[in-house]
C-alpha positions in Angstrom: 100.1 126.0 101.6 100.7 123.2 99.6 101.1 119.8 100.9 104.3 119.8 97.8 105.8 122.5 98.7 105.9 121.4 102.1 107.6 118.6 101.5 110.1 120.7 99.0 110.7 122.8 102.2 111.2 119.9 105.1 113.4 118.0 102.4 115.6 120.5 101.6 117.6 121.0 104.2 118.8 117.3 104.1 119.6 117.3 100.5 121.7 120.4 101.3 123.3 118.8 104.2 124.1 116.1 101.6 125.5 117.9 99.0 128.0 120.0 101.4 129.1 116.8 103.0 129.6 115.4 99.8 131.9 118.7 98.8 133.4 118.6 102.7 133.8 114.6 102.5 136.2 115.3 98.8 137.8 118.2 100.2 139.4 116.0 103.0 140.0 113.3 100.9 137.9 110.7 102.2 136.0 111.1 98.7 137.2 110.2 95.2 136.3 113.3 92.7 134.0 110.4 91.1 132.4 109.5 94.1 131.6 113.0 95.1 130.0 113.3 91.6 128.0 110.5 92.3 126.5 112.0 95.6 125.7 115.2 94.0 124.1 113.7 91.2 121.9 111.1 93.2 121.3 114.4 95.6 120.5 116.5 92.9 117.9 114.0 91.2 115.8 113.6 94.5 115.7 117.2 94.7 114.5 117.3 91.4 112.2 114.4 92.1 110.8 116.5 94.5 110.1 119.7 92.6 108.5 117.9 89.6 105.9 116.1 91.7 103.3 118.2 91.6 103.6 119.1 88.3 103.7 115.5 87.0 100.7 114.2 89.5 98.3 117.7 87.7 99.9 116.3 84.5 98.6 112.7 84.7 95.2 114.0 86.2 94.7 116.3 83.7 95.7 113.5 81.1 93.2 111.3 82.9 96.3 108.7 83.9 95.4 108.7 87.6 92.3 109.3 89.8 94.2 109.3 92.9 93.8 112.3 95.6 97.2 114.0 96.0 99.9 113.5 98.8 98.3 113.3 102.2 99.7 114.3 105.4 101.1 111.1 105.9 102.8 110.9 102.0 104.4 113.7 103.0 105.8 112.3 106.3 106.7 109.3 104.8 108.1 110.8 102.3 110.5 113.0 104.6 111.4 109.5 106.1 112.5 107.6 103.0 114.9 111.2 102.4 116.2 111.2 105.7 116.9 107.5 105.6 119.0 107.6 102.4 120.6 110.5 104.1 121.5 108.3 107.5 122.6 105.5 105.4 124.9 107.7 102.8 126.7 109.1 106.0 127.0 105.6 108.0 128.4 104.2 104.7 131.3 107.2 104.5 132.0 107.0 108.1 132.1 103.0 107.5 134.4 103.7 104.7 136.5 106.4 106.5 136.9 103.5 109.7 138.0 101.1 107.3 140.8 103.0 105.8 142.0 104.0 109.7 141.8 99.7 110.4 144.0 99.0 107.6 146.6 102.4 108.0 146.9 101.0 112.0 147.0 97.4 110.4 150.3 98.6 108.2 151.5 100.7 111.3 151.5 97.6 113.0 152.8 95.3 110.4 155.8 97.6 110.0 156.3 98.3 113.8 156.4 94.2 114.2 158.7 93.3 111.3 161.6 96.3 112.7 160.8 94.3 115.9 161.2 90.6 114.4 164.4 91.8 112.2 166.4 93.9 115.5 165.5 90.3 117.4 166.8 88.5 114.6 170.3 89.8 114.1 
């Protein structure tokens, strides 16, 4: 099997995850349409990132643009890591995003709850 392909087929199922949480994140409203556009897309181009590599590394061999042996073992593994990564960080920065909008909705609750408070103790 191809070392490619096997990096295809251990990436996909994060890019997948991605894209539905992307889609889940917008349907819940924690996600602008725009923003939800812009996860897709950036989910979409590593995927096809990923499905154009070997193409493009026979291309610049047979073009004579490289001499370099293609993706080793440890390419691959990296690879997978660098994916899995930029999936880690896209979630910790929604659920960063989704905590912050809770702080400041409990920041207004508060806020309102205190000024009924000072305004009863005040007449």
């Amino acid at each position: 099997m191809s070392r490619y392909l096997i990096l295809l087929i251990i990436n996909l199922p994060f890019i997948l995850i991605a894209i539905v949480s992307a889609v889940t994140q917008y349907k819940l409203k924690h996600f602008t349409r725009r923003r939800m556009w812009a996860q897709i897309l950036t989910w979409a181009a590593i995927l096809v990132a990923l499905i154009v590599a070997q193409p493009l590394y026979n291309w610049l061999l047979f073009n004579n643009w490289t001499d370099t042996e293609s993706l080793s073992l440890f390419d691959v593994i990296q690879i997978t890591a660098i994916v899995a990564l930029i999936y880690i960080a896209t979630r910790l920065r929604a659920k960063t995003d989704a905590l912050e909008q809770r702080l400041a909705s409990l920041h207004r609750e508060t806020s309102i709850i205190l000024s009924s408070k000072n305004n009863k103790n005040a007449s």
